[in-house]
C-alpha positions in Angstrom: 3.0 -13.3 19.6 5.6 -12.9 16.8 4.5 -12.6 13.4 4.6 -15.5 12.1 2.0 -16.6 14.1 -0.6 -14.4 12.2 -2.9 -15.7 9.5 -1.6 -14.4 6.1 -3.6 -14.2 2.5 -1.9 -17.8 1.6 -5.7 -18.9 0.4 -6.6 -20.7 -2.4 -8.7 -19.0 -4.8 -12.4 -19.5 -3.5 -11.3 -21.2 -0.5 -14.0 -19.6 1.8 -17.0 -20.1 -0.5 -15.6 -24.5 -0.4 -15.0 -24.1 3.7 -18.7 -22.3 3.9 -20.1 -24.7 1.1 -18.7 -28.3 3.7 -20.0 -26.9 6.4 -23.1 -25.8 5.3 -23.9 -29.1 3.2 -22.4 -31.5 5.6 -24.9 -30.6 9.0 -27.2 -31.3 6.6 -26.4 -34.6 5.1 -25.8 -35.7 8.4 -28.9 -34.8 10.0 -30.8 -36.4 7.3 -29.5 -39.7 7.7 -29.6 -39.5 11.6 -33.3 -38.6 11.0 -34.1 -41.1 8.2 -31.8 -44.2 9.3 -31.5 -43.8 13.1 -31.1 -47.5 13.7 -27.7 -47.0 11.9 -26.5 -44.2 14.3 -27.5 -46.5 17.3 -23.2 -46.2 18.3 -24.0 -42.8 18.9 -26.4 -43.6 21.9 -28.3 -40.1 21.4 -29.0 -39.9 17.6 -31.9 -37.4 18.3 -29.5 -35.5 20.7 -26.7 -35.1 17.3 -29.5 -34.3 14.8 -30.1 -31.5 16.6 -26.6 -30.5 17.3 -26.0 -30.9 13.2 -29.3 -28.7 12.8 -28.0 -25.8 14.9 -24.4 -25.4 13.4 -26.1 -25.3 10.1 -28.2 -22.6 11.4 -24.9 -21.1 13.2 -22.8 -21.2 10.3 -25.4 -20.2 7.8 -25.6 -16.9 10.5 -22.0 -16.4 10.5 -21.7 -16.2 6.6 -24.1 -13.6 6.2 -22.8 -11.9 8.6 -19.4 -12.1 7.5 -20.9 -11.4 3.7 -22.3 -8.4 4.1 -20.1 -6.5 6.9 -17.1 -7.1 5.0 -15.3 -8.5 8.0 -13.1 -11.5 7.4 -13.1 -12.1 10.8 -16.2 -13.5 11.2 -15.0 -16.3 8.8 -13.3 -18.2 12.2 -16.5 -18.2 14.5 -17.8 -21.1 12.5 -14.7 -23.2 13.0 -15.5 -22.8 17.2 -18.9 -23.9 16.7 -17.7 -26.8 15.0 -15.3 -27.9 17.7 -18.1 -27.2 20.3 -20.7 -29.9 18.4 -17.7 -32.2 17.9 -16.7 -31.7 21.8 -21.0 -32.2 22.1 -20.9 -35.5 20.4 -18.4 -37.1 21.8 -19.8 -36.6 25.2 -22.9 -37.9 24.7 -21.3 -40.7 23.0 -19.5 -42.0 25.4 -17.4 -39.0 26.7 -13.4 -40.3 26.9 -14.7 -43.7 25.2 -16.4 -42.4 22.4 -16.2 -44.4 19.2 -16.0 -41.0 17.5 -13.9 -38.8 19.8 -11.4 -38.6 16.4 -14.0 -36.0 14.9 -11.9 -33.4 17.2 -9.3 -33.7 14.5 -11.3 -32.1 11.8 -10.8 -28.5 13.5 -7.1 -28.9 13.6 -7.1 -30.2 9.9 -9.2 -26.8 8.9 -7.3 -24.5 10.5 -4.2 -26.2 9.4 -4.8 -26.0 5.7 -6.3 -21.9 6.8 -2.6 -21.3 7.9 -4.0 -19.5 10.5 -1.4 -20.2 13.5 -3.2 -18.0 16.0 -6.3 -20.3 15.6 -4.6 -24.1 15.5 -3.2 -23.2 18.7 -6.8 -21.6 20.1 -8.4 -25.6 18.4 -5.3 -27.5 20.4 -5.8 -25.5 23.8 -9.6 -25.9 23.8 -9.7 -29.6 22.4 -7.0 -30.5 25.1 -8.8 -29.1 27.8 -12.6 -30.6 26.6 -9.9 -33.8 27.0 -8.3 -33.7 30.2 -11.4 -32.5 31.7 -13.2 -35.4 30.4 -11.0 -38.2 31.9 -10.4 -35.9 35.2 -14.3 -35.4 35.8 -16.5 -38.0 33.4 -16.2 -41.2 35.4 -18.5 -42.9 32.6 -16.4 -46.4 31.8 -13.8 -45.1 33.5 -11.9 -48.2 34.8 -8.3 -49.0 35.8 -8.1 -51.1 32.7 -9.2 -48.0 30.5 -7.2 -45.6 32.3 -3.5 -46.6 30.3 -6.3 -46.2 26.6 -8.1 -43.1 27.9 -4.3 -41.4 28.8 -2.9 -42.9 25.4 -5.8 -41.0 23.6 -4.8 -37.9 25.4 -0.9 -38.5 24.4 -1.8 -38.5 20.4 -4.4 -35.5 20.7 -1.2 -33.4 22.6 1.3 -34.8 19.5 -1.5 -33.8 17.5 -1.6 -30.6 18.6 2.1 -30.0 18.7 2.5 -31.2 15.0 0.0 -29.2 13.7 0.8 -25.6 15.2 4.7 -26.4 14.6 3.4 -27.1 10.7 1.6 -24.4 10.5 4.6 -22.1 12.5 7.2 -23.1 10.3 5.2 -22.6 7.2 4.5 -19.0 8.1 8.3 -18.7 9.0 9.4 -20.1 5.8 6.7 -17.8 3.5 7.3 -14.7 5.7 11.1 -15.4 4.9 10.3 -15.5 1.4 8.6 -12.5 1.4 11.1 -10.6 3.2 13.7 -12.0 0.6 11.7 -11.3 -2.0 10.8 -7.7 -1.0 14.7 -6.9 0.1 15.8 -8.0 -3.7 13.2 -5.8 -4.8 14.2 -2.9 -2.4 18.2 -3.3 -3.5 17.3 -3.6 -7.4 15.1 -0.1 -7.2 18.0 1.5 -5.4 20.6 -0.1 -8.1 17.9 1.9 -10.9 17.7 5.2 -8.7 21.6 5.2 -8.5 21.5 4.0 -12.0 19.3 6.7 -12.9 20.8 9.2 -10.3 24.3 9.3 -12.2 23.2 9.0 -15.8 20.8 12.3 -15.4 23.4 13.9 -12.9 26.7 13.3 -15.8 24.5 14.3 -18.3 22.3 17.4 -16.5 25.4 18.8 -14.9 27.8 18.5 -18.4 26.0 21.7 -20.3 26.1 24.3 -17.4 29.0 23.2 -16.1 30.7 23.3 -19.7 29.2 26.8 -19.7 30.8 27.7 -16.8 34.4 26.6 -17.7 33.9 28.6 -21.2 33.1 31.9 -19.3 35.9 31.6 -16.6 38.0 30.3 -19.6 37.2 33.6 -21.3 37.8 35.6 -18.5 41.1 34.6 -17.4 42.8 34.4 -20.9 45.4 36.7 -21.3 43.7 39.0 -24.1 40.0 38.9 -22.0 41.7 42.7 -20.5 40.8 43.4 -24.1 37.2 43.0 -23.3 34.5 45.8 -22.9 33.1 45.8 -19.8 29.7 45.3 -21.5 31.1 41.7 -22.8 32.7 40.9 -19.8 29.3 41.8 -17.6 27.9 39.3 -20.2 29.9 36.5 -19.7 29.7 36.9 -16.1 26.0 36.7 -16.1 26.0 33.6 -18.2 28.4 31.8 -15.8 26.3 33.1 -12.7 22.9 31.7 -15.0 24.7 28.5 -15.8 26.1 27.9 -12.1 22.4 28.4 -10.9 21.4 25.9 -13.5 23.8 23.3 -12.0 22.7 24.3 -8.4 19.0 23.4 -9.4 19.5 20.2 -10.8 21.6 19.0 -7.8 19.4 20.1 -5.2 16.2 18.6 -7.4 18.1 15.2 -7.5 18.9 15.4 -3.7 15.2 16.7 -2.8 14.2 13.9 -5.0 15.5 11.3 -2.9 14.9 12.7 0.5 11.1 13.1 0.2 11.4 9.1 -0.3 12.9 8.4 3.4 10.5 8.0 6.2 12.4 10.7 8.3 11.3 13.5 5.8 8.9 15.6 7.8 7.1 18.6 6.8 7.1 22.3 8.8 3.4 22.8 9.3 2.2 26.2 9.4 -0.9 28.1 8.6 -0.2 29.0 4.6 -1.8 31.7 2.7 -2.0 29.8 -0.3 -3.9 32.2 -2.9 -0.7 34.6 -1.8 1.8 32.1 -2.6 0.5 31.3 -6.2 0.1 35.2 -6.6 4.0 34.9 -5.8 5.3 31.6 -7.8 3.4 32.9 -10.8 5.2 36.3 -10.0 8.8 34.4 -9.8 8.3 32.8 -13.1 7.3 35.8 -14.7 10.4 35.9 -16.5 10.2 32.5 -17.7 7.1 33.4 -19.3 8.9 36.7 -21.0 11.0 34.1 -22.2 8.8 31.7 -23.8 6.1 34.6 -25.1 3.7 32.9 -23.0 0.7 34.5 -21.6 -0.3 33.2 -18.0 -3.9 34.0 -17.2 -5.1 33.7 -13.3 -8.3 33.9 -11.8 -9.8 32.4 -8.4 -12.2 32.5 -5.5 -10.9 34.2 -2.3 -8.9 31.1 -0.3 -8.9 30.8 3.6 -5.3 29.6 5.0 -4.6 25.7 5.4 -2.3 23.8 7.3 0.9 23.1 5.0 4.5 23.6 4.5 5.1 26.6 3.2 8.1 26.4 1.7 7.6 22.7 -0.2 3.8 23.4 -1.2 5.6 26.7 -3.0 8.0 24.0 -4.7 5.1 21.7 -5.7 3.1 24.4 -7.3 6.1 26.1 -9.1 7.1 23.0 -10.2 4.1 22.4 -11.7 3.5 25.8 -13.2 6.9 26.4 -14.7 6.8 22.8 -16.6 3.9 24.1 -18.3 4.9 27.4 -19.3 8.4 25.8 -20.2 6.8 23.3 -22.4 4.5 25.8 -24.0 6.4 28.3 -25.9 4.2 30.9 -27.6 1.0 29.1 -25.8 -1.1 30.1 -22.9 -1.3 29.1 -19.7 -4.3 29.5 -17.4 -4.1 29.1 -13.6 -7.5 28.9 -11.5 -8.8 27.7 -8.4 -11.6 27.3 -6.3 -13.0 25.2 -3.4 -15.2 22.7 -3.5 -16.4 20.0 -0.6 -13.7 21.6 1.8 -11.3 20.8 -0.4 -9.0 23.9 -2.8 -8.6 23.0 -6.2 -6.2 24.5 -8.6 -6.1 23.9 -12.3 -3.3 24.5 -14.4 -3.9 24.6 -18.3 -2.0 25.3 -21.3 -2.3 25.5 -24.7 1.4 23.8 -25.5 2.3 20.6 -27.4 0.9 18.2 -24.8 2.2 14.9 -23.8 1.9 11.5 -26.3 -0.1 8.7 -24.4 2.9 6.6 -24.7 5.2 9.1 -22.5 1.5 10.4 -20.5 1.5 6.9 -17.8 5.2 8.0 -17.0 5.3 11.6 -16.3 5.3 11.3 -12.8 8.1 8.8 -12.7 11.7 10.1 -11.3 14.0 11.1 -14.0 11.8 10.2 -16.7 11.5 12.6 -19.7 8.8 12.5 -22.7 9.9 12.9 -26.5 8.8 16.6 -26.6 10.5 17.7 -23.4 14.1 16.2 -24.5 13.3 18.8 -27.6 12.6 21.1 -25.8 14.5 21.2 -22.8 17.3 18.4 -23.3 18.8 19.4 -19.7 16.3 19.2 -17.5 16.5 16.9 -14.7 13.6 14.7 -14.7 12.4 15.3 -11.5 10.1 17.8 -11.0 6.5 16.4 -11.2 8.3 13.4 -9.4 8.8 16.0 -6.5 5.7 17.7 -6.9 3.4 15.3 -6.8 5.4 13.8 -3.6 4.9 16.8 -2.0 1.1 17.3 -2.5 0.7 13.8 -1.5 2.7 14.4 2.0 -0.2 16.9 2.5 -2.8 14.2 1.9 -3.3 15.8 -1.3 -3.3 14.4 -5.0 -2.5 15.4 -8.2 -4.5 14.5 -11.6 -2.8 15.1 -14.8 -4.4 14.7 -18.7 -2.8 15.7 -21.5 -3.2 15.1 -25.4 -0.6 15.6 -27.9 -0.7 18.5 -30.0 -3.8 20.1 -27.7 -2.1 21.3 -24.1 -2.0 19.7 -20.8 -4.2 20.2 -17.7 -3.2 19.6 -14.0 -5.6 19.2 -11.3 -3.9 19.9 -7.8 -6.5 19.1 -4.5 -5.8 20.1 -1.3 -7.7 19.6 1.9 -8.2 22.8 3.7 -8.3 20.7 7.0 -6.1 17.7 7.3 -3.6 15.8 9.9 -0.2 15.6 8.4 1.9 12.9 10.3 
């Protein structure tokens, strides 16, 4: 079956309460007038026979929308619509069968499951109604005649266009909505790529500019004619800043890349059994310096950790990144790192005691390349990426990441983990 021919959410709003409301409220309308005026229900040659039929689809249907009601199951919301076509198909045969004066009810399904969109189920209504109709003029020889035959095959010829009509309606709308949609979400798709690469060049030619300047000023100063003037303290100097400033260029390009690549669906993870108290021990251990830089004091404490299942190597990245953004942004602050388990679950807290983030710039922060007011002050070449990455990164390892700030008062980060989780 393609997909087109599945039911999709195309429903007006409160549809199912109006389709339960008819079809409670009609069975019984019905039966009361069979049962009060039965004289007038004579053409139907067994109005005690019908009032009973119309009495136990109300208590079908009534049965059907509780169950669907409190299960939660949409799917219950169809079984009604069969029971209808089975007291219509009842009807008619003790009515007369083929001849029935009222052997047009059988449209009714078709009309419901029509305006449902529900392609699957029109064509279930046509196959079952066609049937109850062939097998009526092949086997119910009530009034069967050879003057009735050319009527009774005529009936059968409109039910069949019937049928056809409806499920091609109710095909092609599908087609034409699931078109839409697909439009719709390509344009979508192509304008967020057109922002990424947007985005993608501005923070690249701007990012890139200062080390790279950096780096042509220190080979500049190296291979000018007087630089053998030099002492070889100076020189040593200006090498290191080119070697820091080429590193600094290296990081933003492979953030930007990373960035992008833990977007595609072909971006797997190498699972392995991680020591993850050890690897915090060794990112807060790598940033060290960082730290030195900023005067800021970094604080850790913890419960002992068991290993989980994780990628080493990108759950390192995550953490770091997350770490290093808050001592960077925290100069001459604190920075406290804890963790502990709780419901089979690790979670590690990062605080700090820096500037914090304004609300305006706080629904943002884990958007790619975008950067708050205070971190453009404070670090005006930074990428823009790295809580984009890190949070990507926990969330490959069906983790999640919580982050609250206030300005002027710190930031905290909540990191949770599961210690025992499939990773596709």
């Amino acid at each position: 079956m393609s997909k087109y021919s599945k039911s999709i959410n195309v429903r007006l709003p409160d549809y199912q309460f109006y389709i339960h409301a008819s079809g409670l409220v009609s069975p019984v309308i019905l039966a009361s007038l069979i049962y009060l005026f039965p004289s007038h229900f004579s053409f139907l040659k067994e109005p005690g026979l019908v009032f009973l039929f119309f009495v136990g689809i109300f208590a079908f249907h009534t049965f059907f929308m509780f169950v669907e009601y409190f299960s939660n199951n949409k799917a219950y919301f169809a079984f009604p619509r069969y029971g209808w076509l089975v007291v219509f198909c009842a009807i008619v045969y003790v009515s007369g069968g083929i001849s029935s004066p009222v052997i047009y009810l059988l449209i009714l399904p078709y009309l419901v499951s029509t305006v449902d969109l529900n392609a699957k189920d029109t064509l279930i209504v046509s196959c079952l109604t066609m049937t109850f109709l062939v097998g009526l003029f092949l086997y119910d020889p009530r009034e069967m005649t050879p003057e009735t035959v050319g009527q009774h095959l005529f009936t059968i010829f409109i039910f069949s266009i019937i049928s056809l009509y409806m499920y091609r309606l109710v095909k092609e709308t599908l087609h034409e909505r699931f078109e839409k949609e697909e439009v719709k979400a390509e344009v979508s798709r192509l304008l967020e790529l057109d922002k990424v690469k947007s985005d993608f060049i501005t923070v690249a030619s701007h990012r890139l500019r200062t080390p790279l300047s950096g780096v042509v000023w220190a080979l500049s100063e190296i291979s000018d004619p007087e630089s053998d003037n030099l002492s070889i303290s100076k020189r040593k100097e200006i090498e290191a800043s080119a070697l820091h400033e080429t590193n600094e260029a290296i990081k933003v390009v492979n953030d930007l890349i990373r960035s992008v690549e833990i977007d595609s669906q072909s971006y797997k993870l190498n699972i392995l059994d991680v020591d993850l108290e050890m690897l915090i021990h060794e990112v807060i251990e790598s940033l060290a310096w960082l730290a030195r830089k900023n005067n800021v004091t970094v604080s850790v404490t913890g419960d002992k950790l068991p290993d989980i299942k994780g990628d080493k190597e990108m759950l390192r990245l995550s953490i770091a990144n997350m770490i290093d953004n808050a001592i960077r942004y925290s100069p001459n602050a604190t920075v406290q790192v804890r963790w502990g388990i709780k419901d089979d679950t690790v979670i590690i807290y990062i605080n700090d005691s820096g500037s914090g983030i304004s609300p305006d710039d706080l629904k943002y922060v884990f958007e790619r390349f975008y950067r708050g007011q205070n971190a453009l002050s404070i670090e005006p070449n930074a990428s823009g990426v790295g809580l984009y990455i890190a949070k990507k990164l926990i969330e490959l390892h069906t983790g999640s990441v919580a982050l609250t700030s206030e300005k002027g008062r710190g930031t905290n980060v909540i990191i949770k983990l599961p210690l025992w989780t499939k990773i596709k």
